[in-house]
N, C-alpha and C positions, 0 to 999 in steps of 0.2 A: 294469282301465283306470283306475277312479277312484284306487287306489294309485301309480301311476306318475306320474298327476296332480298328487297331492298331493307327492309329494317331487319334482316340476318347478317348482313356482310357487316354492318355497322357494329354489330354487338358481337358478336365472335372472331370477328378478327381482329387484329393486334397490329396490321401493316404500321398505320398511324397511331399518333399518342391523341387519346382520348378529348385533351381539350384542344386539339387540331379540329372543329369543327368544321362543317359547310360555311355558317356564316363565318370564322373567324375569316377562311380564305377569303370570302367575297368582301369583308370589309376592308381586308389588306388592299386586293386587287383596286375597288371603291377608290381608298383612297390616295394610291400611287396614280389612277386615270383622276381626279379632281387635283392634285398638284400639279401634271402637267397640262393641265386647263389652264390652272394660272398662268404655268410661263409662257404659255400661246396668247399673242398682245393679239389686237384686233388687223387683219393682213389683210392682201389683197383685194377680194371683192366685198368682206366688210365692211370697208371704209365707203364704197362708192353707192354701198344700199343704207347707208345713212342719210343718204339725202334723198331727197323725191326724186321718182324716174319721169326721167322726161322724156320719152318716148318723141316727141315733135325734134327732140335735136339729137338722135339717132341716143339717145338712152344715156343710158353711167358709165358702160364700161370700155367705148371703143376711144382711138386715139383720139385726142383734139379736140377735149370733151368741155363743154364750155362751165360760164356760173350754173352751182346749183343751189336749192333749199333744202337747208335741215330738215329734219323730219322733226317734229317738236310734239305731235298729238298721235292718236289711233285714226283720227280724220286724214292727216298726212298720210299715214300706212295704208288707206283706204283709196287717196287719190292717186298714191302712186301704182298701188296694183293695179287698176284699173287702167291704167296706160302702160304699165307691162304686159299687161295679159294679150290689151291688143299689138303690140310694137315688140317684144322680145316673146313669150314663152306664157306657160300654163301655171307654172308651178307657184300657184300663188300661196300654198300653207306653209310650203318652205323658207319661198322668197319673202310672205310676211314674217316668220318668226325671224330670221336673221335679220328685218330690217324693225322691227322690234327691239330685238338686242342688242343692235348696234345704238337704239337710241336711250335706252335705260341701260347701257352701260357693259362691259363683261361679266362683272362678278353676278348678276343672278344667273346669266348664262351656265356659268363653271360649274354652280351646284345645281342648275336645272338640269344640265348635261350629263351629268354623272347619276342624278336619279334617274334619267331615260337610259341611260345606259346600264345603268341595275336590273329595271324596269326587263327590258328587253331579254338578258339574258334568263330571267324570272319569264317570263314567256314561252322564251324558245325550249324551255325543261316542260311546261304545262304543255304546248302545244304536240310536241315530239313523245310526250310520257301519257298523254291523259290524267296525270298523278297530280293529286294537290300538293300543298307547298312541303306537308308534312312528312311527304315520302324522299320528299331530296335528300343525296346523301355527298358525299365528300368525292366517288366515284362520279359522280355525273358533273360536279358543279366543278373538278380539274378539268373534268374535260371540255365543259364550257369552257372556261378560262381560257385552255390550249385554243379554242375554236375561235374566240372574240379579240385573244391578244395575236396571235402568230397567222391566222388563217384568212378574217374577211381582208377584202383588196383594197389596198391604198386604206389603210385606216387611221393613217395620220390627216389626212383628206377626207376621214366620211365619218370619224366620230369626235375627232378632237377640234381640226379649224372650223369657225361658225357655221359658215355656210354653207358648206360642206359637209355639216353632222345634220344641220338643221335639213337640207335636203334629204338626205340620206337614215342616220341615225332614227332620228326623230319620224322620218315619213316609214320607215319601218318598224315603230313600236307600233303607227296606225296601223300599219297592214296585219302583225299580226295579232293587236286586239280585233279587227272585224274576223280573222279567222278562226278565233278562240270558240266560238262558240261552235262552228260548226266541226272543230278537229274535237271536242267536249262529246257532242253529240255523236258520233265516230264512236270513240273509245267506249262512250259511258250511254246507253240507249234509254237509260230514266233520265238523260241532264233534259230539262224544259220539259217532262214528258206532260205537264198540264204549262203552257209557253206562259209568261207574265205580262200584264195588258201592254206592258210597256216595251216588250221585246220587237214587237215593230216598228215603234217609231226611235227606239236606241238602232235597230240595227239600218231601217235607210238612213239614219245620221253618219252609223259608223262607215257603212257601203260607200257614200258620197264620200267624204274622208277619205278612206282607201282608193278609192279612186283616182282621186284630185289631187295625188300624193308626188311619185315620181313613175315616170313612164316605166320602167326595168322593172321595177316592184309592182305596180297597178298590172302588168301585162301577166305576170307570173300570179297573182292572188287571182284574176279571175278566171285562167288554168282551173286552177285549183276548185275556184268555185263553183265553174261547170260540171266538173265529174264530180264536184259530191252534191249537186242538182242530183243526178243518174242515181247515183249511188241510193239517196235517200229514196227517190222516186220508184227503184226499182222496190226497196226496202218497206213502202209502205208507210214511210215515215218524214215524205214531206209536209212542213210545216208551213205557216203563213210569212212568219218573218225571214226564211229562208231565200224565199224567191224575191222578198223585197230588198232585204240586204242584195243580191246580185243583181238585183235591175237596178239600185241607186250606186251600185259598183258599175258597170258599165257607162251611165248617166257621168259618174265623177270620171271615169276613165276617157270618156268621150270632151266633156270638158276640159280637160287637161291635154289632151292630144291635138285634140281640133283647134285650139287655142289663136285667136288667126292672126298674136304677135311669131307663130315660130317661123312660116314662110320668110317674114318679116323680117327675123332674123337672120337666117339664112343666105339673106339675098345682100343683106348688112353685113356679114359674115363676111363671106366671097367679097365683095368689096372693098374692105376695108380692114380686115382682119390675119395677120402676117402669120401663115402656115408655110415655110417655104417647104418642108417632108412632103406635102400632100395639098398642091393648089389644087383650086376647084376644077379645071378642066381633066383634071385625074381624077376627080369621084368616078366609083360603079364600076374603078377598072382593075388589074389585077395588080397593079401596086398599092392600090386602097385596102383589097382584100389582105394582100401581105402584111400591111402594115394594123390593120382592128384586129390581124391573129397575132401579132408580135407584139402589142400594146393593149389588146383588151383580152381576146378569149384564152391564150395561153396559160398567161398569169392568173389568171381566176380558177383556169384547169387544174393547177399545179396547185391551187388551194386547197380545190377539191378532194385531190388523192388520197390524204391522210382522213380526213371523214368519210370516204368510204370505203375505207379499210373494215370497220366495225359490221359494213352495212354487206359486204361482199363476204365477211366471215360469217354470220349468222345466216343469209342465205345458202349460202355451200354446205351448211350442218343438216339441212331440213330436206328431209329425206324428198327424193324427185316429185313425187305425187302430193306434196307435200307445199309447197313453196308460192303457189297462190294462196293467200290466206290474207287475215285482217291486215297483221303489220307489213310486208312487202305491200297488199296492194296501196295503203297508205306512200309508202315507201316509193312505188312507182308513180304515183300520181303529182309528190314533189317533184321530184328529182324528174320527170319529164318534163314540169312546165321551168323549173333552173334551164335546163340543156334548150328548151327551145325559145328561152330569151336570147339565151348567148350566140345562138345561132343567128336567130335575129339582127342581133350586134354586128354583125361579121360584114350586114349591109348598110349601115349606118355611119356616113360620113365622120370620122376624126372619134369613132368610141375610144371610150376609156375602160380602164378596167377597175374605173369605180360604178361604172353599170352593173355591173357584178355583185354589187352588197348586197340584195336582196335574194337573188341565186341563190348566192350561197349560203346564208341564212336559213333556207330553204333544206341545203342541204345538209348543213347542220344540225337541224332539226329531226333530220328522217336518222343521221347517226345516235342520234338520245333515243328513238325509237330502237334502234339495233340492240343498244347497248343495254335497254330496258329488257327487253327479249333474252340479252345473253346475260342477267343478272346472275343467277345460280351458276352459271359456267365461271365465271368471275371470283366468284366467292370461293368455288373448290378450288379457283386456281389461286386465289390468296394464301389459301387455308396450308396449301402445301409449301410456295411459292416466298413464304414470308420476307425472305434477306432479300430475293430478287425484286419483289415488288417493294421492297421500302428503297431502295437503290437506285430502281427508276423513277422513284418520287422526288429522290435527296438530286439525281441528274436532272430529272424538269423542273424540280426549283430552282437548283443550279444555272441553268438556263436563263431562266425568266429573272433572275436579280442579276446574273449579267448581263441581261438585257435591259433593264431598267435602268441600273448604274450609269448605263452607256446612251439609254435616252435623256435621262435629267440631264446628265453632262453637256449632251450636245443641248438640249435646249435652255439650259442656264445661260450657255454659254452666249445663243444666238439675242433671249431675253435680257442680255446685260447689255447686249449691243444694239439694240435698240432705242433703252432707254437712255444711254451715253447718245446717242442718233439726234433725239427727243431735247436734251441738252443743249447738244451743242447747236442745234438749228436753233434754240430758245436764245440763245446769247448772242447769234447773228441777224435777229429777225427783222432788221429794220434794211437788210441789205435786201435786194433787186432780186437775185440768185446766189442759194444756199449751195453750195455743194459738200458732199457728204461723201464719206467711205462705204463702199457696198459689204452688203454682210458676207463675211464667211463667215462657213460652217466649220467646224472642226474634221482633221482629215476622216478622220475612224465616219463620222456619219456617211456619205461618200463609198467607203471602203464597204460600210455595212449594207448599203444600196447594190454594191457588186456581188457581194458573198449573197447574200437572199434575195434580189432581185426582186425588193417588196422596198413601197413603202412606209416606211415604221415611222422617221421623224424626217424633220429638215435636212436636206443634201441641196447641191448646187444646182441642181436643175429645178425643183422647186423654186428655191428662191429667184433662178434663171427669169423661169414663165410664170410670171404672174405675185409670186410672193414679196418682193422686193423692190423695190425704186429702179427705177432704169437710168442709162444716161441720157435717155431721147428728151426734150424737152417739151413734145407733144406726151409723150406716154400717159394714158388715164389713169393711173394708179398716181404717178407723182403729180398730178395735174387737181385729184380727186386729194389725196392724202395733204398735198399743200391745203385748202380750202378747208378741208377737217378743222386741222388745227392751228388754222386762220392764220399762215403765212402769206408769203409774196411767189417763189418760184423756189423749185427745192430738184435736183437732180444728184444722180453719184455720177462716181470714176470712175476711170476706165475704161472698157470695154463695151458692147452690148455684147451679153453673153448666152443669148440664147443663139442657140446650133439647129442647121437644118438636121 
């Protein structure tokens, strides 16, 4: 029924003009998120996973950080995670793809990044729909849009800057291709019904992947993939490659957790690492907790509301006796393992509320289920509805090119100052110490960080922590970024501007 739906709201209504397709939107969106790819120059921890990690002299990223080596081969990317893995952290698919790209340069980056970013939102419609590509319609893929540009957390941070997408972005196209199949087999009870020889050994490849990916996302996918173990098992419809995708999920998750650089870090952390909001002797206590609800779980809550909006209307229509059924209990089995990440988070020293991406990915996904569900309610309400729903389209377009306006601006502005940065060290370079102007950002970026209390683009506390040169003459960043591009000493003015 929901398929017949969806290709009626398309052809009898008139909200939109005809050649306003699905694809035109996504190629528009496509290619405003690959522009401002370009203007994002390689930042912060970019720079410092271009060279080998050296784990023996406390790693790339803390102050005082000594000579390093380029990364010149895939044997380099090799030697170095292997001394990341034991001396900082787990996350070697991420950490290899950003130190990958940092050594073949930005530009495949920009167009790789933007086809996982396609990629992705092309997922979260299969996964949340069960529907092939064929049934997308202009109704699902704004609302994607609404969901990927204004909703996931800090997405200036987790799809746009490398390391940061590559962590994030990118370790969540794995998560939800290893789930693809088993949300397929959900919706669709012939998808595999004779499995293909090769369906087990893609899925413990995919499982490990997913796993090995990032902790917030591995935590919530293998939620997921124990109850639909149940699900299936009660169903009669456990498969072979089912249980091996979740043992080489757990296998990658165990990898990546157990990891035995993260104590490691930790302990390098607390030592060395300037948090004056939250020293270590305050982990576990209730200014810690104050503070991951103020900076991680809030802002991610607040994304949440407006996606489940759809998901709490379609519930409330189905009649009492009614309401445990296919798409809630889907619907519950998301959206519990999101809420008990984030819950999670709440005891996890200095979270962000880029732990979040995955969450709410999550939950985005179960509102394309709602909204699949409410298709026929949709279309009557077009059908009647016409001036109002083309009104709210012309104010969320409205919207989003104001918002875009207002991102290129500010990020022209920061990418012009950069490369003027790039210059004028190039014509000083034979002096001892360069000193340089810190960037600012234009006031509206700033303003915009107050008014939505999201990260959209560059504002001064970004560039504060970790995105910009510092005036300290130990700082890793200017310490890392001089040795890039083979200076002598390179510091700014000013102030140090980062605030407890």
């Amino acid at each position: 029924m929901a398929e017949h739906n969806e290709v009626r709201i398309e052809k009898n209504t008139t909200v939109l003009p005809s050649w306003l397709s699905w694809q035109a939107i996504l190629l528009v969106v496509a290619s405003v998120f690959f522009v401002r790819n370009m203007l994002l120059p390689l930042v912060s921890d970019d720079i410092p996973y271009a060279f080998i990690w050296d784990g023996a002299d406390r790693g790339n990223l803390l102050d005082g950080v000594g000579e390093r080596v380029r990364i010149t081969s895939f044997y380099d990317i090799v030697v170095s995670q292997w001394s990341h893995y034991f001396t900082w952290g787990g996350r070697i698919l991420g950490i290899g793809l950003t130190q990958f790209f940092a050594w073949q340069g930005k530009l495949p980056f920009n167009i790789l990044n933007t086809v996982v970013f396609v990629a992705l939102i092309v997922l979260m419609f299969r996964l949340g729909t069960g529907e092939i590509l064929k049934h997308m319609n202009r109704t699902y893929m704004i609302w994607l849009i609404i969901a990927v540009w204004f909703l996931l957390p800090d997405p200036f941070l987790t799809v746009l800057w490398m390391c940061g997408s590559c962590v994030y972005l990118w370790m969540a196209l794995l998560e939800c291709l290893f789930l693809l199949p088993y949300c397929l087999k959900y919706w669709h009870s012939d998808f595999w019904e004779n499995p293909p020889g090769w369906s087990v050994p893609v899925m413990a490849v995919s499982g490990l992947a997913a796993g090995w990916s990032v902790e917030t996302g591995a935590a919530a996918v293998a939620f997921i993939t124990f109850f639909a173990l149940i699900y299936f098992w009660r169903q009669g419809q456990l498969e072979r490659w089912m249980v091996v995708g979740f043992v080489f999920l757990c296998v990658g998750t165990l990898m990546l957790t157990q990891a035995p650089g993260e104590m490691h870090r930790l302990e390098l952390q607390r030592e060395f690492e300037y948090n004056p909001a939250l020293p270590p002797e305050k982990y576990w206590t209730s200014l810690m907790f104050l503070i991951n609800f103020d900076e991680c779980f809030w802002p991610v809550m607040k994304c949440w509301l407006p996606l489940l909006v759809p998901v709490a209307f379609y519930i409330c229509r189905l009649p009492s006796g009614q309401r445990l059924n296919k798409a809630t209990m889907f619907q519950g089995v998301f959206f519990s393992a999101a809420l008990v990440v984030m819950v999670i988070m709440m005891f996890v020293p200095m979270a962000s509320a880029r732990a979040g991406f995955f969450p709410t990915v999550c939950v985005a996904i179960i509102s394309l289920t709602a909204l699949r569900e409410l298709m026929s309610v949709l279309e009557c309400f077009a059908k009647k509805h016409i001036a109002l729903c083309r009104g709210v389209f012309c104010l969320v377009t409205a919207i989003w090119l104001v918002m875009v306006g207002i991102l290129l601006h500010v990020e022209w502005n920061v990418y012009e100052q950069w490369n003027h940065r790039i210059d004028y060290i190039n014509a000083h370079a034979n002096q001892e110490l360069v000193v340089v102007h810190q960037i600012d950002v234009p006031p509206i970026a700033d303003d915009l960080e107050d008014w939505f209390n999201r990260c959209f683009t560059w504002n001064t506390e970004i560039l504060a922590w970790g995105a910009d040169l510092e005036p300290r003459m130990e700082g890793s960043h200017n310490i890392m970024y001089a040795q890039y591009y083979g200076w002598k000493k390179v510091i700014t003015d000013g102030e140090d501007r980062r605030q407890p």
